[in-house]
C-alpha positions as CSV (number, residue, x, y, z in Angstrom):
1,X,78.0,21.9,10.9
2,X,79.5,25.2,12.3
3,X,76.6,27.2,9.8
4,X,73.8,24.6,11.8
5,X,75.3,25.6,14.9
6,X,74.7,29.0,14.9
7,X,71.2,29.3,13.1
8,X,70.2,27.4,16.1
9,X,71.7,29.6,18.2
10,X,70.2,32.4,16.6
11,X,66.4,31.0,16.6
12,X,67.0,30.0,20.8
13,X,67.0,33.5,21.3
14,X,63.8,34.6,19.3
15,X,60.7,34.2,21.0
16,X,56.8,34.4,19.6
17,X,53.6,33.9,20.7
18,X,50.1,35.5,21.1
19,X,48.0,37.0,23.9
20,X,44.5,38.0,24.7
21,X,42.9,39.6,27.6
22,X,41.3,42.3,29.6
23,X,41.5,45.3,31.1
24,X,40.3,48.0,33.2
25,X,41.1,52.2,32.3
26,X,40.3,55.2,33.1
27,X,40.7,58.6,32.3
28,X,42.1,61.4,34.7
29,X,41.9,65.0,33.5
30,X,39.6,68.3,33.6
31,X,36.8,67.1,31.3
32,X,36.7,62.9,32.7
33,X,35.8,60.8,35.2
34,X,38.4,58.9,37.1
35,X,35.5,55.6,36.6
36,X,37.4,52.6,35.6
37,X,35.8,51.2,32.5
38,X,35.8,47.4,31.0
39,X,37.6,47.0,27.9
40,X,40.1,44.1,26.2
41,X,43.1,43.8,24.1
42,X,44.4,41.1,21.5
43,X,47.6,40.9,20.3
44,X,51.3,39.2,20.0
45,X,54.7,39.3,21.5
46,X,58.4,39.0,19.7
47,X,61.2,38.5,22.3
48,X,64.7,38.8,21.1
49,X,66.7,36.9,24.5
50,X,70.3,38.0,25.1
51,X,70.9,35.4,28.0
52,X,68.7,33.3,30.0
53,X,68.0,36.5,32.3
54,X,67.6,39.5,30.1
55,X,65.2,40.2,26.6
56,X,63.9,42.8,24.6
57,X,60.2,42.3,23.9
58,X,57.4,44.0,21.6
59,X,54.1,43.5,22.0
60,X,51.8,45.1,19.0
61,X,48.2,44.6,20.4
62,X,44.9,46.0,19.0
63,X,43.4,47.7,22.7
64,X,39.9,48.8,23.2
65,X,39.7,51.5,26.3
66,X,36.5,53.1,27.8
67,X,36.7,56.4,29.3
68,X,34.2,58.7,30.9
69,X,34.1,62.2,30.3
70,X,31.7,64.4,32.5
71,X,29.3,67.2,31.8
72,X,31.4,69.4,32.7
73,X,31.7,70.8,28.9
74,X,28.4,69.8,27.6
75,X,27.0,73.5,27.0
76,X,30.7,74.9,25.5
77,X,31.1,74.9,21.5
78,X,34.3,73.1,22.2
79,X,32.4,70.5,24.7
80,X,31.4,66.9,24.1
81,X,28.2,65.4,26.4
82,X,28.6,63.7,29.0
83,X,29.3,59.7,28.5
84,X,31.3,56.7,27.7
85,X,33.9,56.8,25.2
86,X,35.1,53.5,23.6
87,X,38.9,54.6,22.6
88,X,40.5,52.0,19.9
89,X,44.1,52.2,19.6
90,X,47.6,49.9,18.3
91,X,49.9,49.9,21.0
92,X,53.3,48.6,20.8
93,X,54.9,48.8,24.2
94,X,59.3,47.9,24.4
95,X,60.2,46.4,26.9
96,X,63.2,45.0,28.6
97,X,62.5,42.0,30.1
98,X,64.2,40.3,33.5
99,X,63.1,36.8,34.0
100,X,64.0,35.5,37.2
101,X,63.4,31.6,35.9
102,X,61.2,30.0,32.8
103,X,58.3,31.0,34.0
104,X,58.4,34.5,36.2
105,X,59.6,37.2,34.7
106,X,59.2,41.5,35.3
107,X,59.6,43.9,33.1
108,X,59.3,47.9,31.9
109,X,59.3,49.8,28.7
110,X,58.3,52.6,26.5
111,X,54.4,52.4,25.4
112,X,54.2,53.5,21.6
113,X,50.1,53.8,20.9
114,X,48.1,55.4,17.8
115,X,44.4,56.1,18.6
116,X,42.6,54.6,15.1
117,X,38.8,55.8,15.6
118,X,40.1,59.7,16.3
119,X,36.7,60.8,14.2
120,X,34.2,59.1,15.9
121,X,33.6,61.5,18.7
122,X,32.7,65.3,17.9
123,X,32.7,68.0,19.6
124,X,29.6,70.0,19.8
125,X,31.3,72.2,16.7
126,X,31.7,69.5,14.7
127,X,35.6,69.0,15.6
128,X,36.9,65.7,16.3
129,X,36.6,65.2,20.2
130,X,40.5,63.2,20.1
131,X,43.8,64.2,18.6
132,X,45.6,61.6,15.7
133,X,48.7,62.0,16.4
134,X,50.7,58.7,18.1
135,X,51.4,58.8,22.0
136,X,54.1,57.7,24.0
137,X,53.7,56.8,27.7
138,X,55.2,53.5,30.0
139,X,54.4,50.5,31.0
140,X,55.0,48.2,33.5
141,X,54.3,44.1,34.2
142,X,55.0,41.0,34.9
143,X,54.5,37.3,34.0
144,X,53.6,33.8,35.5
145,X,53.5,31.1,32.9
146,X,50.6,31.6,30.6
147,X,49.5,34.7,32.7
148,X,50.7,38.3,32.4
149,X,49.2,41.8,34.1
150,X,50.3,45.0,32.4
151,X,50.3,48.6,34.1
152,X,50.2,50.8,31.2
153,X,49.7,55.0,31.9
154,X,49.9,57.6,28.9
155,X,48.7,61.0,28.0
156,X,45.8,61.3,25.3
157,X,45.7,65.4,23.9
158,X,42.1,66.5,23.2
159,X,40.5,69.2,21.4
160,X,38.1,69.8,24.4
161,X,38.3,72.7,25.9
162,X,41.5,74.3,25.9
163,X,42.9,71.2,24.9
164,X,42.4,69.4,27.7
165,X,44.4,66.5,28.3
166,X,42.9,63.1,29.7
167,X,46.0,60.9,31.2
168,X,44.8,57.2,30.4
169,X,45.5,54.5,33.1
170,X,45.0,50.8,32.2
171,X,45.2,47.6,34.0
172,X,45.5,44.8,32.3
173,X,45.6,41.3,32.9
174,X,45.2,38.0,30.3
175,X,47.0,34.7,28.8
176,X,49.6,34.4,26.3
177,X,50.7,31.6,24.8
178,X,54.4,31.0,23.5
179,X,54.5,29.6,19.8
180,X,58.6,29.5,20.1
C-alpha cells in the first residue's frame, strides 16, 4: 500500500498536455523592419508541480516566425533583398510557473530555440543569410484555463552585413489542452 501511495503522489505532480496557436513577430535590427508578421506555433507542455503554487514547465514547440528585412543591403555582396522571411525554429522555453488557483497561472523562463531552415535564405554571395547555431533569449506569460499568451524576445546572429543582428519579438497567444 505504502509503494501505491507514493507512485500516486509522484504522477499528481507531473503534468502534460498539448497546445496550438498564433502569433505575431517582428524583427528589430539594422537590416529589418520592425512590421509584425503572422506566423503560428504547435507544440506540448511537461509540468513537474512542487506544491499547488509553484512548477517547472517545458514547452518544446515547432514555431514558424515572419520577419522583414529592408533594402537597406540589397546592392552589398553580403546583402539579401528586400522581403519576408519565414524563420522555422524548435523552441523549448523553462519556465517557473506561479499559479495563483487551477486555472490562472503567470510565469517566466529561459527561451532555448534552434533555427532548422538556416539554408534557405542566401545572401547575394551565396552565404547562408541566418546563423545555425541555438539561441537563448526569455520569455514571459500567462494562463486562463485552456488559454495562454506568451511574450517571447531573443537575439537571431546573421551573416548580413557585418553580422548584423535582428532581435526577434513574438506575441503569442493559443489553447492548450491538459492530458494529465
Amino acid at each position: 500500500m505504502l509503494g501505491l501511495l507514493s507512485t500516486q503522489q509522484v504522477c499528481a505532480q507531473l503534468g502534460m498536455g498539448i497546445r496550438a496557436g498564433g502569433n505575431l513577430s517582428s524583427g528589430h535590427g539594422t537590416a529589418f523592419q520592425s512590421d509584425k508578421k503572422l506566423g503560428y506555433q504547435v507544440g506540448g507542455h511537461l509540468a513537474y508541480h512542487f506544491n499547488k503554487t509553484i512548477a517547472l514547465q517545458v514547452e518544446p514547440v515547432y514555431n514558424l516566425i515572419r520577419v522583414r528585412n529592408n533594402e537597406q543591403t540589397a546592392q552589398r555582396d553580403q546583402g539579401i533583398g528586400a522581403g519576408t522571411r519565414k524563420l522555422e525554429y524548435i523552441s523549448a522555453p523553462l519556465y517557473l510557473k506561479l499559479n495563483f488557483t487551477e486555472r490562472i497561472a503567470i510565469m517566466a523562463g529561459l527561451d532555448f530555440n534552434f533555427l532548422m531552415n538556416d539554408n534557405r535564405y542566401k545572401l547575394n554571395n551565396g552565404e547562408n543569410a541566418f546563423r545555425h547555431q541555438p539561441r537563448t533569449g526569455y520569455s514571459l506569460g500567462a494562463e486562463i484555463g485552456g488559454l495562454y499568451f506568451r511574450y517571447r524576445k531573443f537575439n537571431r546572429t546573421t551573416n548580413i552585413v557585418e553580422n548584423w543582428t535582428a532581435a526577434i519579438e513574438q506575441y503569442q497567444l493559443g489553447y492548450k489542452f491538459d492530458l494529465f
